[in-house]
N, C-alpha and C positions, 0 to 999 in steps of 0.2 A: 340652831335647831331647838324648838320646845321640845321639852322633859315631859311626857305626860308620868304620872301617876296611876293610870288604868292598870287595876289588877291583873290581868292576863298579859297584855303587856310588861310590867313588872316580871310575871311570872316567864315568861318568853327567855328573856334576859337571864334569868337567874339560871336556867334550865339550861340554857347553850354554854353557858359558861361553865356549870358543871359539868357536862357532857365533854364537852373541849378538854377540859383539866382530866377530868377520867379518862378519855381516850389516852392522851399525852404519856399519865402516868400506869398505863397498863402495861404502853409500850417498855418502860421504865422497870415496870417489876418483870414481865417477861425474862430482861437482861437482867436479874439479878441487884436490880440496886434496891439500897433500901426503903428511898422517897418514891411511890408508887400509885395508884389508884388513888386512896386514901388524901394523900396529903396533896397529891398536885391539885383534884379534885376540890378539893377545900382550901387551897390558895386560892384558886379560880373564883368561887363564891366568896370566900371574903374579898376578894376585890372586887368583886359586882358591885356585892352589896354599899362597901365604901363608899363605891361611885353613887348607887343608889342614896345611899346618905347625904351626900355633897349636891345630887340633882335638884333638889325645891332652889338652892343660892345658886342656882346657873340661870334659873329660867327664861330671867330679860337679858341677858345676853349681855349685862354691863362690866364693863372692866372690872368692878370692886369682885361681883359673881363669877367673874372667869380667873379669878385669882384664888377665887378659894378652892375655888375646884381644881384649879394646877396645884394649889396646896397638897391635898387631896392626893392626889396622885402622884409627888414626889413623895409622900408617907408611905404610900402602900408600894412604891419600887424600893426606895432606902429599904423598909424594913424586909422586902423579902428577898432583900440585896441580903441584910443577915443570915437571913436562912441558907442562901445558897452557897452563902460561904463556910457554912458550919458543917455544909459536905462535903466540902475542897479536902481530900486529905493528900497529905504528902507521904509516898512511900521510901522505906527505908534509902541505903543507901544508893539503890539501884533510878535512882532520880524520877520515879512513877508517881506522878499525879492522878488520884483518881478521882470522880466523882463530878468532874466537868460539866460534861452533859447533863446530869441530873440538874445540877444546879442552874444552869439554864435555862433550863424545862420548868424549874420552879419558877423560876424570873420572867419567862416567856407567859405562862398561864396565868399569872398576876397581869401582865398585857391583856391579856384574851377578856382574862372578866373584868376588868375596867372599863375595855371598850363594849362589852354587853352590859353592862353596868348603864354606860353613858348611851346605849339603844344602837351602837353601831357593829350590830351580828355580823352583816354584810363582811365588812372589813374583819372581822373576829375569824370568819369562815374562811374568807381569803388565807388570809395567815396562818390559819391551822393547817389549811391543804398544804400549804409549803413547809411548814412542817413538818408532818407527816411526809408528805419526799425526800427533808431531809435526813428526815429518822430512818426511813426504809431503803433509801438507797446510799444515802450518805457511807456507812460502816463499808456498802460493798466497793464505792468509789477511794477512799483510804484503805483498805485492803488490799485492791487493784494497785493503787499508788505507792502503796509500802512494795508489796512484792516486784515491782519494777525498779524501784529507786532506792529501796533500803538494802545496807550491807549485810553480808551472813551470819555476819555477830549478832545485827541488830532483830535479823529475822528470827534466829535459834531465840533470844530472848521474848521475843514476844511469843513465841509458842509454848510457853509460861500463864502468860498475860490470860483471867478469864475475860476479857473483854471491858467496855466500860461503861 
């Protein structure tokens, strides 16, 4: 696929992918986590843009250009692999990890604006809708599944739990 350069275009790209990242992270602050609007939102455009940076060395489609752009794109997951890990926390000794899902939602929207980055919204849009199913029905399907499957112990303790 050629890379155009058209401004509106460009601008297309940039816009879905902050849009994507802010939805994600609204959902995020809603529930209380710290990583929110703000920051998922601005994961999402620094990886557009990345990709946007890396798009003029893709353009003929030659091995040396589709390497740099995989470059490219292993930079912008590694590094926001860091980020997501620096909300992993571990709770005391009651063995409670929290922050998973944030962290994934960083990691997932560094996805979203790489492939609007690279002009493929399409796929970007797909992915977000399953997303968002995840996020909205997910909690009630593990909720459903703990209350069937988890023991008394396990339930009293989670009625502790503000969510995650």
């Amino acid at each position: 696929m050629m890379i155009t350069t058209d401004f509106s275009d460009v601008a297309l790209r940039l816009c879905v992918a902050l849009l994507i990242g802010a939805a994600i992270g609204t959902q995020r602050h809603v529930h209380g986590q710290a990583a929110g609007l703000r920051t998922h939102a601005l994961v999402a455009l620094a990886a557009a843009l990345a990709v946007l940076v890396a798009a003029p060395l893709s353009g003929d489609g030659s091995a040396g250009n589709l390497d740099a752009q995989s470059r490219v794109l292993q930079g912008i997951l590694t590094g926001v692999g860091f980020i997501g890990a620096g909300m992993i926390l571990h709770g005391g000794g009651d063995n409670q990890i929290r922050g998973l899902t944030s962290a994934a939602g960083i990691w997932i929207v560094a996805v979203f604006g790489s492939l609007c980055g690279r002009g493929r919204i399409d796929i970007a849009l797909l992915g977000f809708a399953l997303v968002v199913l995840v996020l909205l029905v997910g909690a009630r399907i593990e909720d459903a599944a703990y209350a069937r499957f988890a023991s008394k112990k396990d339930r009293a303790s989670k009625s502790d739990d503000p969510g995650n």
